[in-house]
Residue, then its C-alpha position, 0 to 999 in steps of 0.5 A: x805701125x802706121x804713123x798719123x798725123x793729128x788734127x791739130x796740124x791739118x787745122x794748122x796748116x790750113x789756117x796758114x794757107x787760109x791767112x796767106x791767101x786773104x793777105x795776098x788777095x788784099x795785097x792785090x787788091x790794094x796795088x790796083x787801086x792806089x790811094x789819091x794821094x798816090x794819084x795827085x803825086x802821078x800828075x805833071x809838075x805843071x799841072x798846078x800852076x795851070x790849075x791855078x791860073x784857071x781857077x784864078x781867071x774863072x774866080x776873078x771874072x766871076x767877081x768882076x761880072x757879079x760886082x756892080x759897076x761904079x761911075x766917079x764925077x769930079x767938080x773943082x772949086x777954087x779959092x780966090x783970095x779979096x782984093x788986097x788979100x795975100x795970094x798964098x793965103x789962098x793956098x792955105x785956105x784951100x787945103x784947108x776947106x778940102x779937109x772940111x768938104x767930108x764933115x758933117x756940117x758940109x756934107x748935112x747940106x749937100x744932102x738936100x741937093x744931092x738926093x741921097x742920105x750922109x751915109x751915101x755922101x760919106x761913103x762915095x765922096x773924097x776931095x783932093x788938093x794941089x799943092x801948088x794951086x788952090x783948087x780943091x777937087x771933089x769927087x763922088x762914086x755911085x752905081x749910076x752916072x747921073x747919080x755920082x754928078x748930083x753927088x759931086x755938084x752937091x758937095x762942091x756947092x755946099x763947100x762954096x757956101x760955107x766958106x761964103x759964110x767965113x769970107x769976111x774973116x778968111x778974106x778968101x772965097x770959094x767958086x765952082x771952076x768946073x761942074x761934074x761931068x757924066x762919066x762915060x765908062x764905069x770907074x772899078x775894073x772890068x772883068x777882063x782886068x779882075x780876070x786877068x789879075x785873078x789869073x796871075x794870083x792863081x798861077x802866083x798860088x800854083x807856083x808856090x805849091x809846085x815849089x812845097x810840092x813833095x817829090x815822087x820818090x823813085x820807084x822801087x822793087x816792090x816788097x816781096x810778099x810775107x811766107x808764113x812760118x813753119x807750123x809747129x811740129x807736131x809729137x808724134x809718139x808710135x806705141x812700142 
């Protein structure tokens, strides 16, 4: 007699061929479109730290064209010691009064002539000393040139006044050596300089992410595709 095969092995058979096709087509699929990391990996080495120095340069002379740019003024003023008065104790004094410029006491004055509040003075203002001459120098940043010589005259002339008020203990006196003069070129840095340094950090940063940077591994064959396993045989019983 004429043996049949069931159903259930057909729909078997079926279902397997079924399964092996979409994991194939899916396999496909996959292979043609790699992930993004496989495509960064793909990429030269050099390609990061040129990516860092032009992203560096861009985002430094960005900062420098958008920052507003700052003039600095300097006025001296030198300790004079009184007549009969020990010459070194000049120097003492000046260090002295170059620590006492940036109090409230002196820069409370130095608002009147300046034009501007304290907060203003005790931001833009710092004083310098010499040690080996008793000069004090006071210098002032503001965004405008005219507005940094007011600050700077201002200070110095109020400094001078109140070592004035001390003379006759101290026996030394302040005098303005040299008014402020308008600066010409602003005092922060151009945006070709914070370019130029943004560049350097920038390619600095690529450097260091080529050096951490995982290596491509070497390609290998690739996996062969799974076959599915044999269907159950199926009990196939023929009447005697």
């Amino acid at each position: 007699m004429t043996e049949t095969v069931p159903e259930t092995e057909a729909h078997t058979k079926t279902k397997s061929e079924t399964e092996t096709e979409a994991h194939t087509t899916k396999r496909t699929r996959t292979t043609n479109r790699p992930p993004l990391l496989t495509r960064a990996r793909a990429l030269p080495p050099w390609s990061l730290l040129a990516a860092g120095v032009l992203l560096g340069g861009l985002a430094g002379g960005g900062y420098g064209l958008a920052r507003t740019p700052q003039y600095t003024a300097t006025s001296y003023v030198v300790a004079v010691p009184a007549e009969g008065a020990d010459p070194a104790a000049a120097l003492g004094f000046a260090q002295a009064y170059g620590r006492v410029a940036t109090q409230l006491a002196v820069l409370g004055d130095a608002q009147v002539w300046a034009g501007v509040p304290v907060a203003t003075l005790e931001n833009g203002v710092r004083t310098a000393t010499s040690p080996d001459a008793p000069m004090v120098s006071v210098s002032a940043t503001a965004d405008r040139p005219g507005r940094a010589v007011d600050m700077a005259d201002a200070v110095a002339r109020a400094l001078t006044r109140h070592a004035g008020t001390a003379a006759d203990a101290t026996h030394v006196t302040l005098r303005q050596l040299a008014r402020a003069t308008a600066p010409t070129a602003p005092s922060t840095a151009s945006p070709a300089l914070t370019g130029l340094v943004g560049a350097s950090a920038g390619g600095l940063l690529g450097g260091l992410a080529l050096l951490v940077r995982p290596r491509r591994e070497a390609a290998g064959p690739e996996p062969a595709a799974p076959v599915p396993s044999p269907a159950p045989a199926a009990d196939v019983r023929t009447p005697l």
